[in-house]
C-alpha positions, 0 to 999 in steps of 0.5 A: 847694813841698814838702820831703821829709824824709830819713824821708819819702823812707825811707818813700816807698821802702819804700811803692814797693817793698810796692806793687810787690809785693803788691796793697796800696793807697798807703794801707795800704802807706804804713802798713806802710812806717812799721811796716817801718822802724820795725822795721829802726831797732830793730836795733842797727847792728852786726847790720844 
């Protein structure tokens, strides 16, 4: 049994949707899930 992590769960959210929207591959869009989210954690949360 494997445990998804919280940021797991993140990036696999944000994979799901880059794949429903574009022709990316689970690969590549996994990769610029991490880069997204990264991004989205750098804006102060009172901007958010």
């Amino acid at each position: 049994m494997t445990i998804e992590t919280p940021y797991e769960r993140r990036v696999g959210r944000v994979r799901d949707a880059v794949r429903a929207h574009s022709e990316l591959d689970d690969h590549s869009a996994s990769e610029l899930a991490v880069h997204v989210l990264h991004a989205l954690d750098t804006i102060p949360e009172k901007i958010r």
